[in-house]
N, C-alpha and C positions, 0 to 999 in steps of 0.2 A: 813853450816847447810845442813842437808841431805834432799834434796826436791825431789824426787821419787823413789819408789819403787826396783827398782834393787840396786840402792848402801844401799836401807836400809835393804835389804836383804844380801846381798854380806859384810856388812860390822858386821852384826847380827853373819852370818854364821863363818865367821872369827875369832870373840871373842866368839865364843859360850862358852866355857869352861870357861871363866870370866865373862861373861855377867849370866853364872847361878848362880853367886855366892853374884850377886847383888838382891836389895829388891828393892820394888815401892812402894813409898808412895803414897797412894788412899784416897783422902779427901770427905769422904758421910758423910751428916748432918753435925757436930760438931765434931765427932773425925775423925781421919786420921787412915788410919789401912795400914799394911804394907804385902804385897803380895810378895811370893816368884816365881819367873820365875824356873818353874817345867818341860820347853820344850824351844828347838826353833827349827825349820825345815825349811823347803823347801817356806812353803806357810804362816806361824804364827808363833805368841809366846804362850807360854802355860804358866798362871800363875795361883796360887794356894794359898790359906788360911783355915788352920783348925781354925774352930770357935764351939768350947765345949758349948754341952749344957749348964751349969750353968753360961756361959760366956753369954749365950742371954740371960738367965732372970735373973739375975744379973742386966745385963744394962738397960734392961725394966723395974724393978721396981728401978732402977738409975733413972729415967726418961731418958733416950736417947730414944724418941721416934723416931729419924730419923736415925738412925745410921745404921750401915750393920746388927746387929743383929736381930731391928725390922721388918725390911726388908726382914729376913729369917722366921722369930716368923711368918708375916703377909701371907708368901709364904705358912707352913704347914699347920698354919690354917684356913686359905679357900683353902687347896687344895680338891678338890674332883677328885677320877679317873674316868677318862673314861668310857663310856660304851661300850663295841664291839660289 
């Protein structure tokens, strides 16, 4: 098993071109949603999920109230911007 940082880099960097063509399954709340690896470089991995609006409130009036959707629902509506 890979226990630090340069071989998980080194080893990242090596399968890059197969390692993007894999998914992550990500367990929030009750469902599992599956992330695509959209980067990997030098310093991180870059992962990514389109999540369609009528895919949130869909699942909101599903009741999934803890799932990635409500999550994004709770994020715009109490966002308020800044004031400069």
């Amino acid at each position: 098993m890979i226990d630090n940082v340069d071989d998980l880099k080194n080893k990242s960097l090596k399968y890059k071109p197969e390692l993007k063509r894999e998914q992550i399954h990500v367990p929030i709340g009750d469902m599992e949603y599956d992330f695509r690896i959209s980067g990997i470089g030098e310093k991180s991995f870059k992962i990514e999920k389109y999540i369609k609006y009528d895919d949130i409130i869909e699942a909101i009036e599903a009741g999934n109230d803890d799932g990635l959707e409500s999550i994004i629902l709770e994020l715009v509506d109490s966002f308020e911007p800044k004031e400069e």
